[in-house]
C-alpha atoms as one frame of an Amber mdcrd trajectory, in Angstrom:
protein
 -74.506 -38.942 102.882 -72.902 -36.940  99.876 -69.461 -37.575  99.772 -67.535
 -35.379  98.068 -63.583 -34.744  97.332 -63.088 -32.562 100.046 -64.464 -35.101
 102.466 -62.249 -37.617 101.297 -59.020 -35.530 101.483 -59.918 -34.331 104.765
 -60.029 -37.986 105.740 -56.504 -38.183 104.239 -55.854 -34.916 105.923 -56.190
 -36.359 108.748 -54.069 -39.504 108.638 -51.312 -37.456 108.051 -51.713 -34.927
 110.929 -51.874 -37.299 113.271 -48.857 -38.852 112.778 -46.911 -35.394 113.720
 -49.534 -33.768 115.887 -50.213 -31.016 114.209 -54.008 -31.345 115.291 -53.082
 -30.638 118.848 -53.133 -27.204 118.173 -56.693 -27.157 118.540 -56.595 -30.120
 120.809 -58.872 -33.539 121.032 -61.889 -31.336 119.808 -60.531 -29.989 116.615
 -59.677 -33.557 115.907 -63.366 -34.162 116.297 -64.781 -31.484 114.706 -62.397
 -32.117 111.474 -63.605 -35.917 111.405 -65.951 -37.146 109.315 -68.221 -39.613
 111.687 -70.108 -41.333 108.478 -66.409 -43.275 108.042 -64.974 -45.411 110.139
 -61.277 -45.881 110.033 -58.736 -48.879 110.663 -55.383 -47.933 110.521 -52.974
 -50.744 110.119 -49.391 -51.433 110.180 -47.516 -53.984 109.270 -44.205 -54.440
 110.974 -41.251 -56.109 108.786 -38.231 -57.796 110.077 -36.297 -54.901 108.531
 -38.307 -52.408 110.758 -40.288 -51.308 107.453 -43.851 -51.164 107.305 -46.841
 -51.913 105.260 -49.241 -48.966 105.858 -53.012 -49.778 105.305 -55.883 -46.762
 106.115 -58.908 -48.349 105.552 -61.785 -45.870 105.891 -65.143 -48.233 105.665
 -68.953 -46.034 105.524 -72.559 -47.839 105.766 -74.570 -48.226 102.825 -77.706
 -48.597 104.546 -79.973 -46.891 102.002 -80.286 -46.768  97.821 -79.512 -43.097
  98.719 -76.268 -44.064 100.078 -75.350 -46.692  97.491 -76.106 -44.472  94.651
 -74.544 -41.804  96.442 -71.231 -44.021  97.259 -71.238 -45.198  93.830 -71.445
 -41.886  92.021 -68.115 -40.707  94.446 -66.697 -43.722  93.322 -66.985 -42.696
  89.895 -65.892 -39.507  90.470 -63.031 -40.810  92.036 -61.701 -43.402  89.535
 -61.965 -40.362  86.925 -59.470 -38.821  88.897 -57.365 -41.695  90.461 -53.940
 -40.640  89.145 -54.683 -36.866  90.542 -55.689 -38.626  93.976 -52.785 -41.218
  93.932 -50.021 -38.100  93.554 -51.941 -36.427  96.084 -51.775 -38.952  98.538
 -48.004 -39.328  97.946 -47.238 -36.314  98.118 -48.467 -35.757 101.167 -47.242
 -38.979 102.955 -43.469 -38.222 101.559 -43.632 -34.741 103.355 -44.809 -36.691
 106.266 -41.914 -39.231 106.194 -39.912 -36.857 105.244 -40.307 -34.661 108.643
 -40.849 -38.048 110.551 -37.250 -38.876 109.372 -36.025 -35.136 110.574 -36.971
 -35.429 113.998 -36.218 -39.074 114.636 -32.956 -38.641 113.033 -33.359 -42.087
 111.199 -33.226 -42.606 107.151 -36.854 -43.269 105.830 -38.717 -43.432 102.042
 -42.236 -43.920 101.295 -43.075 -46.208  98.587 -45.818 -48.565  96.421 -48.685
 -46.292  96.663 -52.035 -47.359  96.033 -55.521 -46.570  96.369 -58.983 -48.115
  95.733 -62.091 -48.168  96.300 -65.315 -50.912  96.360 -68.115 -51.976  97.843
 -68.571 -55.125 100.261 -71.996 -57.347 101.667 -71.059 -58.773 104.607 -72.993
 -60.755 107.062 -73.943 -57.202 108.821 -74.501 -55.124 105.944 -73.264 -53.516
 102.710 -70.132 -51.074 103.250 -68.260 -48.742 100.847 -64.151 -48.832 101.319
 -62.022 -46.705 100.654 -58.237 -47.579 101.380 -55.111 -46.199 101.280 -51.803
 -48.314 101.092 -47.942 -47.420 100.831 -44.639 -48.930 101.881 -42.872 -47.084
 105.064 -38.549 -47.774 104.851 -37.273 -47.334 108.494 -40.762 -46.949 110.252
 -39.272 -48.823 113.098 -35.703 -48.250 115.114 -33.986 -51.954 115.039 -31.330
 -53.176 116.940 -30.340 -56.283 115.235 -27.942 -57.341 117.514 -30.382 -57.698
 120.265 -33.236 -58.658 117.670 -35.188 -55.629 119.119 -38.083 -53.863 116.729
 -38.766 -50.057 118.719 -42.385 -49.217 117.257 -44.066 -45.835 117.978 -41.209
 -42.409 117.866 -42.707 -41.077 114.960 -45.767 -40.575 116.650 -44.091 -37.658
 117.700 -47.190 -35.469 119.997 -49.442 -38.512 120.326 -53.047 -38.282 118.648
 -56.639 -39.028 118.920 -58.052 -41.972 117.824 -61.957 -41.415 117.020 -64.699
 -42.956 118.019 -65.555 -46.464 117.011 -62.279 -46.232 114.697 -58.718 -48.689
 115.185 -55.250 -49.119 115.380 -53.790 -51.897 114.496 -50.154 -53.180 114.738
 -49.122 -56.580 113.369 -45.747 -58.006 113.456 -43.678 -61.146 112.453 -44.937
 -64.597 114.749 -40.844 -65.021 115.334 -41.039 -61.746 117.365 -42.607 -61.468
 120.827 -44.034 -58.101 122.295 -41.808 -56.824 125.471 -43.182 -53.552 126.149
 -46.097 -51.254 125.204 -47.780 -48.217 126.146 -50.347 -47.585 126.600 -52.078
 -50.627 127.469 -53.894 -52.498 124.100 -57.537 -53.052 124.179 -57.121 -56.301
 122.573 -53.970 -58.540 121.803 -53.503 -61.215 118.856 -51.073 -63.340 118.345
 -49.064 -61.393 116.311 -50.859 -58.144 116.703 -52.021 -55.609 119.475 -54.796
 -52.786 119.109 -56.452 -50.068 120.210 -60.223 -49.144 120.080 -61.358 -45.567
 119.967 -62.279 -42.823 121.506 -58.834 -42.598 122.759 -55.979 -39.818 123.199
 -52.487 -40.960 122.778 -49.906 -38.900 125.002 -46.673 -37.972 123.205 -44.942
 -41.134 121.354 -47.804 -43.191 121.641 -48.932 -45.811 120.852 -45.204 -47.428
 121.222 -44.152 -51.416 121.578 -40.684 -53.138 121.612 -41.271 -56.455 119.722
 -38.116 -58.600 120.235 -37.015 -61.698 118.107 -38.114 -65.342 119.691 -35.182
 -67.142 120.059 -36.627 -70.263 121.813 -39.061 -70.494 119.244 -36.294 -70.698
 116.163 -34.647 -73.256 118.720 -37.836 -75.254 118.542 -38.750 -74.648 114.698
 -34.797 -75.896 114.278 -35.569 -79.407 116.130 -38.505 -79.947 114.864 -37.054
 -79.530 111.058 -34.128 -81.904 112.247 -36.433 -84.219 113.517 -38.521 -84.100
 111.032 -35.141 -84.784 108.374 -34.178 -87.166 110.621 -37.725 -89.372 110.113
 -37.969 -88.661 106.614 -34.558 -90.479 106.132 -35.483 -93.100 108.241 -38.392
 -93.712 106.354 -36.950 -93.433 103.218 -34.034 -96.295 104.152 -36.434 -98.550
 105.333 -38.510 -97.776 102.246 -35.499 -98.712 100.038 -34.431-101.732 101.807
 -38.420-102.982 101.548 -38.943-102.275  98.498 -35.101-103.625  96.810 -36.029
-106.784  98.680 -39.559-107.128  96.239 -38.406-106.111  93.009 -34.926-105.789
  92.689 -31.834-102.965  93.149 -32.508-101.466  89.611 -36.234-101.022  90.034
 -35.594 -99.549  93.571 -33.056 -96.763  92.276 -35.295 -95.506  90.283 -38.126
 -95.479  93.017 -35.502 -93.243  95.762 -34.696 -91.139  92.937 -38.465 -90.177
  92.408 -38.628 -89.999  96.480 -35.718 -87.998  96.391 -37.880 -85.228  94.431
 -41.067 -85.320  95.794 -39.310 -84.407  99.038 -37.635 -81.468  97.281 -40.609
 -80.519  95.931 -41.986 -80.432  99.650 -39.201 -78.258 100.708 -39.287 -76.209
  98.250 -42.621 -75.423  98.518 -42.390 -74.187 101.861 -39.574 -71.583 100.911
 -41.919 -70.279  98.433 -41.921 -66.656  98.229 -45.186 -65.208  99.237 -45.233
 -63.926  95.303 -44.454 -67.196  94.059 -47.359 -68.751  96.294 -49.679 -65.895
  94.658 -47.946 -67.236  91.369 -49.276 -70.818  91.726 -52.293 -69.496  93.311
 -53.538 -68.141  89.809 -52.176 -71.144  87.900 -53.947 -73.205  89.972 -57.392
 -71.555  88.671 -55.940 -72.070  85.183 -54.351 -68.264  84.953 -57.346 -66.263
  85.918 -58.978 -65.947  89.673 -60.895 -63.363  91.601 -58.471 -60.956  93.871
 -60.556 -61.845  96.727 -60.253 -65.676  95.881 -56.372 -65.105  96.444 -57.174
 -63.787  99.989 -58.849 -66.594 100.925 -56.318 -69.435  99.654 -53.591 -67.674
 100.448 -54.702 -66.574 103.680 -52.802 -63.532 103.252 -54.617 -60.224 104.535
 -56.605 -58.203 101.879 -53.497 -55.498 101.965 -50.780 -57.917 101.822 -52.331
 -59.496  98.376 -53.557 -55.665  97.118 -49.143 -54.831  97.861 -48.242 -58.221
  96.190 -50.280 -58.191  93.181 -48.994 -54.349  92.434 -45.745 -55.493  92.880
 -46.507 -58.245  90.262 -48.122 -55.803  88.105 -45.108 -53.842  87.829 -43.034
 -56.658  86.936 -45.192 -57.670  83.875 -46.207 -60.738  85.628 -49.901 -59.936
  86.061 -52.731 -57.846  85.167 -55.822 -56.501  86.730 -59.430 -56.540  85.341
 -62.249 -55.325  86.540 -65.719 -56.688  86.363 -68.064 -55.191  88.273 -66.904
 -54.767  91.519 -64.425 -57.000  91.883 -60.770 -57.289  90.173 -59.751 -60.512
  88.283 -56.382 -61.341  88.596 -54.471 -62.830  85.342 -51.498 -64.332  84.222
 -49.503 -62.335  81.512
């Protein structure tokens, strides 16, 4: 199970193909034969309300022997010798790719926030070596904002294949519902619809029309009015009480603390998903394992890898590694 450069690049090779299909020019089989079947790929994307998307190739091989871990591990020094020659490689190539995309779709796009890494994982079914590649896609999606319609899928311009036993995942905001989609998903989520291979997508494909929930805003609305609405109640009755037991001066002072706590409360759930990775870390007293973040947070393994290099840049973080995980600090 040597892995070597070319291997990898092929794999990268590959990603970008598909997205313009040049591969059909030797059809579903030249897709196959170019494929590496030791790695297993999950492509995902994240939709954003602005039609951008968070781009996440995760290609995942067994470790089943000490072969393949030593043999993993000594790619994966290989490859951290040469990260920065890897990273401009990989960006170059996906900005030629958005670059046509946003030719032939007619529609302004950039790629950026590349990254790349690589580690090892147990999980319950094994021991797996990742590799994963990540960037930031501005005007992936056609939007129509005054119908709060998302158009997924035209850059996908001659359909692709999907490999065996690899996936395609699309996940989008929970205020958006999905209208349309072709062709049919092999599983859907509740904010996200995939496809299993082997599969062939025809041209355009895989394509969905997400379109904004209105009923649901409706309902989030009342419920934060009602919710206001009891937390005032409360709040007067709480006063009243509480002036009748020790007096208008002591009471002031107790509303004014009430007063805060419930700011606190609402502002705490405006947080900005950085902020809550902020006070995720000072909550572990300014240092905490990366994947300790994705598992308060909840946030997928992508979306904290994109927020924490976006916090890096801003001089608000830093990354350490020991052994084969990343701690995460406070600068």
């Amino acid at each position: 199970m040597k892995k070597t450069k070319y291997e990898l690049a092929v794999v990268l090779l590959i990603f970008a193909l598909i997205v313009f299909g040049f591969l059909n020019l030797g059809g579903t089989s030249r897709a196959q034969e170019l494929s590496n079947p030791d790695f297993k790929t999950n492509y995902y994307i994240e939709i954003e309300q602005d039609g951008s998307a968070l781009w996440t190739i995760e290609n995942r091989i067994s470790l089943d022997t000490e072969q393949d871990l030593d043999d993993f591990r000594e790619f994966k020094d290989e490859f951290e010798d040469t990260h920065k020659e890897e990273l401009e490689y990989f960006s170059n190539t996906v900005n030629e790719m958005v670059n046509s995309a946003s030719v032939q779709t007619d529609r302004d796009m950039t790629a950026k926030d590349f990254n790349l890494s690589i580690y090892e994982e147990v999980t319950t079914i094994g021991r797996f070596g990742y590799v994963v590649y990540e960037f930031q896609w501005e005007g992936f999606s056609e939007t129509n904002h005054e119908e709060g319609e998302i158009k997924i899928g035209d850059v996908f311009v001659s359909g692709f294949y999907l490999a065996q036993e690899d996936n395609f995942i699309i996940k989008f905001p929970s205020e958006y519902s999905v209208t349309s989609h072709a062709p049919d998903p092999d599983e859907k989520g509740e904010n996200s619809i995939s496809w299993h291979g082997p599969k062939e997508f025809e041209e355009k494909q895989p394509n969905l029309i997400i379109e904004y929930d209105v009923d649901e805003e409706i309902s989030i609305n009342l419920l934060a009015i009602s919710l206001g609405v009891i937390a005032l109640a409360l709040l007067t009755i709480g006063f009243l009480y509480k002036s009748k037991k020790r007096g208008k001066d002591e009471e002031v002072e107790k509303k004014s603390k009430g007063i805060e706590k419930t700011e606190s409360k609402i502002d705490e759930k405006f947080k900005s998903d950085k902020e809550i990775i902020i006070d995720t870390i000072k909550g572990e007293d300014g240092a905490v394992f990366q994947s300790e973040i994705v598992e308060k947070t909840g946030f997928s393994k992508s979306k904290v890898s994109y927020l924490l290099k976006s916090l890096a840049e801003e001089d608000k973080i830093k990354k350490i590694q020991k052994g084969r995980e990343n701690i995460i600090k406070l600068i």
